[in-house]
C-alpha positions in Angstrom: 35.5 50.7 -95.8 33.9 50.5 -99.2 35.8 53.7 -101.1 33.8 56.2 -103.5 35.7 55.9 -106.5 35.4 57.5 -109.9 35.0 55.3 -112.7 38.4 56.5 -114.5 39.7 56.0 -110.8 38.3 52.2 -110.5 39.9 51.6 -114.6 43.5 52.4 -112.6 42.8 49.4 -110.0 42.0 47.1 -112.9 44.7 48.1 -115.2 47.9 49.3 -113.0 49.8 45.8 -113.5 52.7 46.9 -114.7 56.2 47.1 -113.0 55.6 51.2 -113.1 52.2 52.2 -112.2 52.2 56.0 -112.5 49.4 58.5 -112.0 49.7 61.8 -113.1 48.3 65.1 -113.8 46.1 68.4 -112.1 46.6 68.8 -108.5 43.4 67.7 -106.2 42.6 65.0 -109.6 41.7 62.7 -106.8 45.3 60.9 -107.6 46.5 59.8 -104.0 42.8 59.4 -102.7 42.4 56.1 -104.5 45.9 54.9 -103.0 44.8 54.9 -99.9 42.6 51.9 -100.4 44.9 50.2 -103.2 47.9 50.2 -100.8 46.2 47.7 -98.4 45.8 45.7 -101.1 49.4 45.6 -102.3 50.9 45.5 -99.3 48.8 42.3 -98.6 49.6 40.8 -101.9 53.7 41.0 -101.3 53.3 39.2 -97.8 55.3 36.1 -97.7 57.7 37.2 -100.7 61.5 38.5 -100.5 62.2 42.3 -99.9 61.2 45.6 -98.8 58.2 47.6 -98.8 59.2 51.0 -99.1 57.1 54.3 -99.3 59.2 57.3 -101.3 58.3 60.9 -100.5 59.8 64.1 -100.8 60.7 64.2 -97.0 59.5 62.0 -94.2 56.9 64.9 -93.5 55.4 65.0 -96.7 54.6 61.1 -96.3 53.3 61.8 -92.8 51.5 64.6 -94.2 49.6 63.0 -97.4 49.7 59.6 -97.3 50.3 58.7 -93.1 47.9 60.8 -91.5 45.1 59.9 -94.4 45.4 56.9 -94.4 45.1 56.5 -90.0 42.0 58.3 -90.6 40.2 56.2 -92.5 41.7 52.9 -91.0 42.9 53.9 -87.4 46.5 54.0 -85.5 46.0 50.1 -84.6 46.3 49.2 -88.5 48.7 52.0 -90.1 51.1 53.1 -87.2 53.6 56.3 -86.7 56.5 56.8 -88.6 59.3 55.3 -85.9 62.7 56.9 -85.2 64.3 54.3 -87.7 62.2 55.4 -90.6 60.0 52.5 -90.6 55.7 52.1 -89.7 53.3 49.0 -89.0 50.9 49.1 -92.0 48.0 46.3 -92.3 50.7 43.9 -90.2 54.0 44.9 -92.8 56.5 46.3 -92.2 57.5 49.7 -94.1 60.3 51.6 -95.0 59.0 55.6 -95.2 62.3 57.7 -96.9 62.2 61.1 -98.2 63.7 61.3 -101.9 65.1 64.9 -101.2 68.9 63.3 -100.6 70.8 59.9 -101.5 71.5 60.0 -97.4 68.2 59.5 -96.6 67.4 55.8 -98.7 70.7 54.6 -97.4 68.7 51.2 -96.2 67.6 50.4 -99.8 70.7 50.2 -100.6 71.9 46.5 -101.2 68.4 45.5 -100.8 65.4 43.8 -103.1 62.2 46.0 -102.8 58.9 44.2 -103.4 57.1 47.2 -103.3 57.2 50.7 -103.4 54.5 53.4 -103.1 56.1 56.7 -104.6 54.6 60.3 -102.8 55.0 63.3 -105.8 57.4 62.2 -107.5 58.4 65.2 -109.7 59.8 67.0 -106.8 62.2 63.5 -105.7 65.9 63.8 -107.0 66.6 61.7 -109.8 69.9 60.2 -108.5 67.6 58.5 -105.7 64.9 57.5 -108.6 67.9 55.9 -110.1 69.0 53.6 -107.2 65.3 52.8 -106.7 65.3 51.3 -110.6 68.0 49.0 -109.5 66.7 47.5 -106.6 63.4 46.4 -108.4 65.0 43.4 -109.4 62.5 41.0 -108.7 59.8 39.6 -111.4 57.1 41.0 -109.1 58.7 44.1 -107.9 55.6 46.8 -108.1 55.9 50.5 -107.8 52.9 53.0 -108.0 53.4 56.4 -107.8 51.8 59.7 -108.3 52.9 63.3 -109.4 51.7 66.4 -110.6 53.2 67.6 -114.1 56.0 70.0 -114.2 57.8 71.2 -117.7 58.4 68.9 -120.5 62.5 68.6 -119.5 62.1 67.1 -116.3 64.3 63.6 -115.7 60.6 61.9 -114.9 58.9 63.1 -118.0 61.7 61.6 -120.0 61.3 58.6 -118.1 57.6 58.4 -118.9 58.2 58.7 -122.4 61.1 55.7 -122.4 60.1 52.2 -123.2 60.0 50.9 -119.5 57.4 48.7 -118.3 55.2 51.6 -117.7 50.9 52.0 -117.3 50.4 55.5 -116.7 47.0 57.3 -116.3 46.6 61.5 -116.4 43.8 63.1 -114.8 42.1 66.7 -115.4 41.0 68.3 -112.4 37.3 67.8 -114.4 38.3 63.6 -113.5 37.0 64.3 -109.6 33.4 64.0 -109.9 34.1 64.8 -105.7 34.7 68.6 -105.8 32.8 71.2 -105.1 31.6 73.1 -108.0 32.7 76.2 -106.6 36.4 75.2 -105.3 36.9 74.1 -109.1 35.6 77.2 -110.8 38.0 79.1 -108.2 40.9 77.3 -108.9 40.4 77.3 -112.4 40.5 81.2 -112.0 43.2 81.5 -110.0 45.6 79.7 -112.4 43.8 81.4 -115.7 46.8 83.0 -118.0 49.5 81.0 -116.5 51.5 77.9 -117.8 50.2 76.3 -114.4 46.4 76.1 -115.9 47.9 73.7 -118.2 49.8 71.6 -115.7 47.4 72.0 -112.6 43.7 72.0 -114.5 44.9 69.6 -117.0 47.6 67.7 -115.9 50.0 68.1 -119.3 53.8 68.7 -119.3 54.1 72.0 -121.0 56.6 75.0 -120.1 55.6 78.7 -121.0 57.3 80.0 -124.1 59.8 82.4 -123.9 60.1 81.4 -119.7 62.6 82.7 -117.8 62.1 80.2 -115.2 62.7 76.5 -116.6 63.6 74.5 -113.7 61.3 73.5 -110.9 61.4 75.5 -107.5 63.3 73.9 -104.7 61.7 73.8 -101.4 62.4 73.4 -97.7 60.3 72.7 -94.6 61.6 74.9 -91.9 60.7 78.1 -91.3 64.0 79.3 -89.3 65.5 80.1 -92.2 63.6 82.8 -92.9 64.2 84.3 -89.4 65.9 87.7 -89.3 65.3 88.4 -92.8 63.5 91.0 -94.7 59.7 91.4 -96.2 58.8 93.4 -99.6 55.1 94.5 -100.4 54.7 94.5 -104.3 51.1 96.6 -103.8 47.9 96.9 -105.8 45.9 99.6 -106.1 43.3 98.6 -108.5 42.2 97.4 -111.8 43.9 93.3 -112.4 47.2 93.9 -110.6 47.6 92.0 -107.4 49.6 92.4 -104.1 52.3 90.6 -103.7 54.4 90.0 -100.1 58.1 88.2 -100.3 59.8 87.4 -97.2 63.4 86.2 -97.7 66.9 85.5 -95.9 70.0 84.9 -97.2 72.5 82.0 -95.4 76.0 81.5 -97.1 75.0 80.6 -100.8 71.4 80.0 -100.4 68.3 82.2 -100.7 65.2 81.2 -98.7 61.9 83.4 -99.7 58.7 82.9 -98.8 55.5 84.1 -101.3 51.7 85.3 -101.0 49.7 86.9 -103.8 46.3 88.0 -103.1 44.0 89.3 -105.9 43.4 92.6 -104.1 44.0 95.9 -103.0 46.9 96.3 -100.9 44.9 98.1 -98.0 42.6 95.1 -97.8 45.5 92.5 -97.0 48.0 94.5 -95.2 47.0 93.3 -92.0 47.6 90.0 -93.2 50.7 90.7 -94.9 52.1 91.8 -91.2 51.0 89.0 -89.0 53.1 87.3 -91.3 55.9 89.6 -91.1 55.5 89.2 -87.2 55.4 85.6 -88.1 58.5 84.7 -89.3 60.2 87.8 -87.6 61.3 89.5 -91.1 61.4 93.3 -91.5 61.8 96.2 -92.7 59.2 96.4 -95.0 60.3 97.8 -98.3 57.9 99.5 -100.9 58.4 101.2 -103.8 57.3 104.9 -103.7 57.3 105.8 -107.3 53.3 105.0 -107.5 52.1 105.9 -104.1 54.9 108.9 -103.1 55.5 107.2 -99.5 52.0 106.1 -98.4 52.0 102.5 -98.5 55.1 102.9 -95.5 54.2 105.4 -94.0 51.2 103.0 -92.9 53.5 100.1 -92.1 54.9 102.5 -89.7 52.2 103.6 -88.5 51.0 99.7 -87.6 54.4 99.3 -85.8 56.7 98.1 -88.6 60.0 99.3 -89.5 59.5 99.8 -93.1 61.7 101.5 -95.7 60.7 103.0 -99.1 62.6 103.0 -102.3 62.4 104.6 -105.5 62.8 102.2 -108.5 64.8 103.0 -111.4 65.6 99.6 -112.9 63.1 97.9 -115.9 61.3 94.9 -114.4 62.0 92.5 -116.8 65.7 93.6 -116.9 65.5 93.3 -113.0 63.8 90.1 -112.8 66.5 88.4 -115.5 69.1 90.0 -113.6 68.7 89.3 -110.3 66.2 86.9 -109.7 67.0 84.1 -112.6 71.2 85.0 -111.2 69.7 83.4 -108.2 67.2 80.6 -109.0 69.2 77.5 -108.6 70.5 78.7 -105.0 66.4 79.5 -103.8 64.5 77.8 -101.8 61.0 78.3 -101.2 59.0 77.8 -98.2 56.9 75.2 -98.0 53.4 76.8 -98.3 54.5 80.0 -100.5 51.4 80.2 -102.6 50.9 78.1 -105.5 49.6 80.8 -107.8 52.8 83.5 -106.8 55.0 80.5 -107.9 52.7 79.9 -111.3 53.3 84.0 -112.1 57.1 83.8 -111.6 57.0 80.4 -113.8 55.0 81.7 -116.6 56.8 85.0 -116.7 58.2 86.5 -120.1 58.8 89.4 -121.3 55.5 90.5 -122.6 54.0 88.7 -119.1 50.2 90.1 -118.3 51.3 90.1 -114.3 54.7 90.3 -113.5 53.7 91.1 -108.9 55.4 88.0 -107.9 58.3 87.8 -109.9 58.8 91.7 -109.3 59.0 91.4 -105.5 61.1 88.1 -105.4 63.2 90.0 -107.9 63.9 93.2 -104.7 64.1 90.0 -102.6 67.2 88.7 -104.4 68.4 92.1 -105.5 68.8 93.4 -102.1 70.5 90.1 -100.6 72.7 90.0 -104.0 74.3 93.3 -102.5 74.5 91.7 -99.5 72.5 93.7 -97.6 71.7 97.6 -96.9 69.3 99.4 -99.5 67.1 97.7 -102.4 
């Protein structure tokens, strides 16, 4: 199959012959499409040679997920198998190694071992210790990595890494560098991120952080959706002009937080059905809502839908509630795979003097209520 590549796309294949072969920059660039017609080729190229082929991800379901599934699409199950139960798949006749980067457990079989080539799936949200051990098993003079990520803030470990004097070809892509989008889908997304520190990372692919941030650190997240099981759900609403309607779901277990976000631009009556399915969903309730705005009617609806829900009266200054409470908790969170991009952009652009503060504000009840362990918010 012939691919439909860019031109900036087709300069990576003729110039990404470094040792470190990086792609980075704005989400849905077109940055893993091209890989799935490059890693035939570099498979192919290693056969015969001493060491592993190894593909990094996140967890062994992102790589299923974005580089797995993809890629038996376009090629078919006879020429880029399953994942197996001892982490390895048949790709193009090779043998490969598929290990999530979220734990040192996971790439136990690298270690000790050469690799001749490794493919590495966003590799922002990896853990640096296991981007470490990877450095030391490219010891061959044609071990090859290529990799892709999107951009997070300027003090990540794999910015710094960038900017070292490794062996390194990187190329950074705007979303404007995928001549394949719809014109539509990009002047939506473009909105959707508009104001935040996420337009410059997401639409333009730099490493910037907001100034004055709260939030400095990347969000952590998790896969299973048990953990939010038996927990509670807070409705931020909207009820006109810019402000939007945030939902939170979240449970605590021992130390950690799990939460799970949605933000739709829109009044709260117009995605409260929504909001409950997913309530239903992952079995968390009651509802709270605040009641200073609406004097009770937002649960008195919820109750009326069947919903336990519970208002509160808020007293405490939102940016003093969101240092407080949320930022206490940020390093033990962990978000939900799927929690909406653009709540997480509004809790990591927010300051002080934030335009939109929804998400923030309900993660904030989220971890206020679980920081007192339970009863009212």
């Amino acid at each position: 199959m012939k691919p439909l590549l860019s031109e900036k796309q087709r300069a990576y294949w003729r110039e990404a012959r470094r040792r470190w072969n990086v792609k980075t920059g704005a989400t849905r660039s077109g940055k893993t499409y091209m890989d799935y017609f490059l890693l035939p080729k570099r498979l192919l190229a290693g056969e015969g040679r001493d060491g592993l082929n190894v593909i990094l991800g996140n967890t062994r379901g992102t790589i299923a997920r974005n580089v797995i599934l993809p890629m038996q699409a376009i090629y078919g199950s006879e020429r880029v198998g399953d994942i197996r139960t001892d982490n390895t798949c048949l790709m193009f006749g090779q043998k490969v190694y598929c290990l999530g980067a979220d734990s040192l457990a996971h790439v136990d079989r690298i270690r000790g071992s050469s690799i001749k080539y490794c493919y590495g799936d966003e590799v922002a949200t990896w853990r640096e210790e296991v981007f470490d051990m990877l450095k030391s098993r490219m010891d061959k003079p044609y071990s090859l990595f290529d990799g892709t990520c999107n951009p997070e803030g300027p003090d990540h470990w794999f910015y710094r890494f960038l900017q070292s004097d490794a062996d390194i070809f990187q190329q950074r892509y705007t979303l404007d560098d995928n001549p394949f989008l719809d014109p539509g889908f990009v002047r939506n997304l473009k909105r959707e991120y508009e104001g935040t520190v996420l337009y410059d990372r997401y639409i333009n692919g730099l490493w910037v952080a907001a100034e004055g941030a709260l939030f400095v650190t990347e969000p952590s997240f998790t896969d299973d959706p048990a953990c939010l099981r038996d927990g509670i759900a807070h409705i931020d609403a909207a009820y006109g002009g810019e402000d939007a309607t945030a939902l939170t779901l979240g449970m605590r277990r021992g130390d950690t937080l799990y939460l799970y976000g949605r933000l739709w631009r829109a009044h709260v009556d117009s995605v409260l059905g929504e909001a409950l399915d997913l309530c239903r969903r992952y079995m968390c309730e009651p509802v709270f809502t605040e009641m200073n705005a609406d004097k009770g009617y937002l649960s008195r609806e919820i109750r009326r839908r069947g919903f336990s829900a519970r208002g509160y009266h808020e007293k405490l200054n939102k940016y003093v509630k969101i240092s407080a409470y949320l930022r206490k908790w940020w390093k033990n969170i962990r978000f939900l795979s799927g929690t909406d991009k653009s709540y997480l952009a509004q809790i990591m652009s927010y300051t002080e003097r934030a335009a939109h503060d929804d998400a923030p504000d309900s993660a904030a009840c989220a971890a206020r209520y679980f920081d007192r362990r339970g009863g009212e918010l």
